[in-house]
DODREN-567412 format. One record per residue: residue number from 1; residue in three letters; x, y, z of N, C-alpha, C in turn. Coordinates in Angstrom, 3 decimals. Layout:
BEGIN
SITE   n res     n_xx     n_yy     n_zz    ca_xx    ca_yy    ca_zz     c_xx     c_yy     c_zz
SITE NUM ALA        X        Y        Z        X        Y        Z        X        Y        Z
...
***
This chain:
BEGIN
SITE   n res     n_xx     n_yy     n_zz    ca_xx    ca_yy    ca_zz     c_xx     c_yy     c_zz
SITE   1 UNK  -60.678   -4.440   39.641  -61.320   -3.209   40.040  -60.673   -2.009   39.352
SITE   2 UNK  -59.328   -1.863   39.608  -58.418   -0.993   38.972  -58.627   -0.963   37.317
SITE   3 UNK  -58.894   -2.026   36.487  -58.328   -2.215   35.261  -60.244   -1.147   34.613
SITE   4 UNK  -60.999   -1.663   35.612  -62.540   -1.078   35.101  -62.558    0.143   35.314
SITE   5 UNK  -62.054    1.074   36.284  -61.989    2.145   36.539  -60.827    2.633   35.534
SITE   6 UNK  -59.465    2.392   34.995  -59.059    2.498   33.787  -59.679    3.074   32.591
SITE   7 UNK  -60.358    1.695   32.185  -61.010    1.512   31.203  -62.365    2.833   31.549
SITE   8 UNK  -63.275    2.990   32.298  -63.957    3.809   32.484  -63.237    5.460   32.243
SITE   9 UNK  -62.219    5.750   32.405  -61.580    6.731   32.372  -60.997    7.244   30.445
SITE  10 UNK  -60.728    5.793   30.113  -60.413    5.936   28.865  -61.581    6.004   28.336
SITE  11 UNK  -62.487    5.465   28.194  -64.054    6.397   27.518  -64.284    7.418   27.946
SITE  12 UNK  -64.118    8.165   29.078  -64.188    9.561   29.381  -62.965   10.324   28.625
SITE  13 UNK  -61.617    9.915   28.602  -60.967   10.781   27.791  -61.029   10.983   26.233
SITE  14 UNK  -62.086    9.251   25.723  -61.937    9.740   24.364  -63.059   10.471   23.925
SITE  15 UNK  -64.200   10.958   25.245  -65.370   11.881   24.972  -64.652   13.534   24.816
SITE  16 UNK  -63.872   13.327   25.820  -62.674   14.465   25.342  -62.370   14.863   23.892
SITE  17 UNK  -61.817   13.978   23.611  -61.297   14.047   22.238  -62.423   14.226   21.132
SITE  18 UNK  -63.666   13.511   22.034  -64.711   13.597   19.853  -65.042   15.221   20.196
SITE  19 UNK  -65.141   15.866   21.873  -65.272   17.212   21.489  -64.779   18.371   21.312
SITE  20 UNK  -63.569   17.828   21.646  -62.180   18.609   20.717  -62.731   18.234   19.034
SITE  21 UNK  -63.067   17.226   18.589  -62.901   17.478   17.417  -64.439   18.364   16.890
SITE  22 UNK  -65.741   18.621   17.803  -66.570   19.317   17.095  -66.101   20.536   17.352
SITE  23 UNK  -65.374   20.741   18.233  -64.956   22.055   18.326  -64.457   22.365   17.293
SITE  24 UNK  -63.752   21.488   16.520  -62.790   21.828   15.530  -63.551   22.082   14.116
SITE  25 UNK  -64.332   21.258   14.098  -65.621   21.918   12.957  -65.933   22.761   13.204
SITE  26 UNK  -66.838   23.424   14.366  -67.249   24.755   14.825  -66.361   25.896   14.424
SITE  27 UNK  -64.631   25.555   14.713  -63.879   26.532   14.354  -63.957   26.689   12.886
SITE  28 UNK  -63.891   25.668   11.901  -63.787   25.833   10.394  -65.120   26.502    9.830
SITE  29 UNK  -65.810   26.643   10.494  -67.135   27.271   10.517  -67.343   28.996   10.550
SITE  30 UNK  -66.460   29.210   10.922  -66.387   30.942   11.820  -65.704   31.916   10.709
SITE  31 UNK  -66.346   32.602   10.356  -65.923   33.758    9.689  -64.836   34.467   10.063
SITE  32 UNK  -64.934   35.150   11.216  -63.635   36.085   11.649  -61.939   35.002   11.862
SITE  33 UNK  -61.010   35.612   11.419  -59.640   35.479   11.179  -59.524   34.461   13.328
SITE  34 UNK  -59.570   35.954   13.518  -58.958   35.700   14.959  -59.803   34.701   16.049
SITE  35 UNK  -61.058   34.410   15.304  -62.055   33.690   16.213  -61.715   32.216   15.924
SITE  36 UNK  -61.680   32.160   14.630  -61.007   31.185   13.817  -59.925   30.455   14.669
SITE  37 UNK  -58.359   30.945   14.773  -57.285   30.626   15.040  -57.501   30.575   16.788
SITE  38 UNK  -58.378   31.395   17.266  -58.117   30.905   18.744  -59.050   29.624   19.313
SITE  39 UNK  -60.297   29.329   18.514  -60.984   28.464   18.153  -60.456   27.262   17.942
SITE  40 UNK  -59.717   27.080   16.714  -58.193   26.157   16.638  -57.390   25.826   17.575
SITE  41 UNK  -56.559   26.802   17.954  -55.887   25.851   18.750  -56.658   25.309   20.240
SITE  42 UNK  -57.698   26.010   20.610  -57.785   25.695   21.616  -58.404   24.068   21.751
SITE  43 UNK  -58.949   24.127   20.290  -60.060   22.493   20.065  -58.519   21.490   20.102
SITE  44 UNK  -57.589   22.375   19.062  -56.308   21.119   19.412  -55.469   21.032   20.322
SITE  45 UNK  -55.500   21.806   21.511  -55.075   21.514   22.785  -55.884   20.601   23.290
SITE  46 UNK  -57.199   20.489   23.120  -58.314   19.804   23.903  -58.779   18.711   23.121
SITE  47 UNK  -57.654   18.164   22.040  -58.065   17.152   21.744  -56.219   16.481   21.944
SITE  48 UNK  -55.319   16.791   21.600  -53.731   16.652   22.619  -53.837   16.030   23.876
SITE  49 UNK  -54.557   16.890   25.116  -54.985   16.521   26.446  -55.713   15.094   25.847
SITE  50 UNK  -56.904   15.077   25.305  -57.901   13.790   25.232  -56.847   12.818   25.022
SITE  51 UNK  -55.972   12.911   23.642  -55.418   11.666   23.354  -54.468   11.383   24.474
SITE  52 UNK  -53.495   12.041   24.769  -52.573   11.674   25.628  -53.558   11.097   26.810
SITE  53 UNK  -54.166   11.439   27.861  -55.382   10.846   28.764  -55.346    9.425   28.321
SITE  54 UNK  -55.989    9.084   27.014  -56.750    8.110   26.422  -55.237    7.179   26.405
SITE  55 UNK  -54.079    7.938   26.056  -52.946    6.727   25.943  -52.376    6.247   27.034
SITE  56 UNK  -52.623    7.054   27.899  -52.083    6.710   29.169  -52.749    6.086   30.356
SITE  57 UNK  -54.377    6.038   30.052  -55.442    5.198   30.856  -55.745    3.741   30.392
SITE  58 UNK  -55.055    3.803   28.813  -55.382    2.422   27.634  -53.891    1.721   27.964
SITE  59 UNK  -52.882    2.188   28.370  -51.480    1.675   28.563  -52.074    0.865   29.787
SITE  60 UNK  -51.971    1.944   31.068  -52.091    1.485   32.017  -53.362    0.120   32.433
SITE  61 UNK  -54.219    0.229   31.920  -55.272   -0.838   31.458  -54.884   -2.036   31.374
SITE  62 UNK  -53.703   -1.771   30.082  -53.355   -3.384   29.118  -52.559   -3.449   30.647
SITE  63 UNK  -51.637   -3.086   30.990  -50.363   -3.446   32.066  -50.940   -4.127   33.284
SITE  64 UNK  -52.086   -3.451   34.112  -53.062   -4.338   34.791  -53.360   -5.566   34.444
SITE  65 UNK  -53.784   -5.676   33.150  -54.610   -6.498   32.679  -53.266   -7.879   32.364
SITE  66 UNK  -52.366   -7.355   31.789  -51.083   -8.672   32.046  -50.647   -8.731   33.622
SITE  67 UNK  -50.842   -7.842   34.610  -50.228   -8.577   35.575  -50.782   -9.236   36.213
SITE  68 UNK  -52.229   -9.170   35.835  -53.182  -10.427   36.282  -52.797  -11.958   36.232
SITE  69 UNK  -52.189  -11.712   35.004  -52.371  -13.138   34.178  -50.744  -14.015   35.001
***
């Protein structure tokens, strides 16, 4: 039960992450300096959060998933 709800969580965090990364096109996109750079970091904070999420719902997953066995 635990290991599906995991796993369900880690596809939600790596939806995180693909939109941290259009964000991150969107930013390379933008004319102004300052729209630019706050654009930036904020897509790579919000893709930081995704991965870490994603490593820590995919850890916890596998660890379930051996103490089954």
């Amino acid at each position: 039960m635990f290991v599906a709800l995991y796993c369900l969580l880690f596809l939600c965090s790596l939806g995180i992450v693909a939109f941290g990364v259009v964000m991150l096109k969107i930013a390379y996109d933008l004319q102004h300096l300052t729209e630019f750079l706050a654009c930036f970091f904020s897509a790579s904070l919000v893709i930081l959060i995704g991965a870490a999420l994603a490593l820590g719902f995919g850890l916890r997953a596998i660890q379930r998933i051996g103490k089954k066995k």
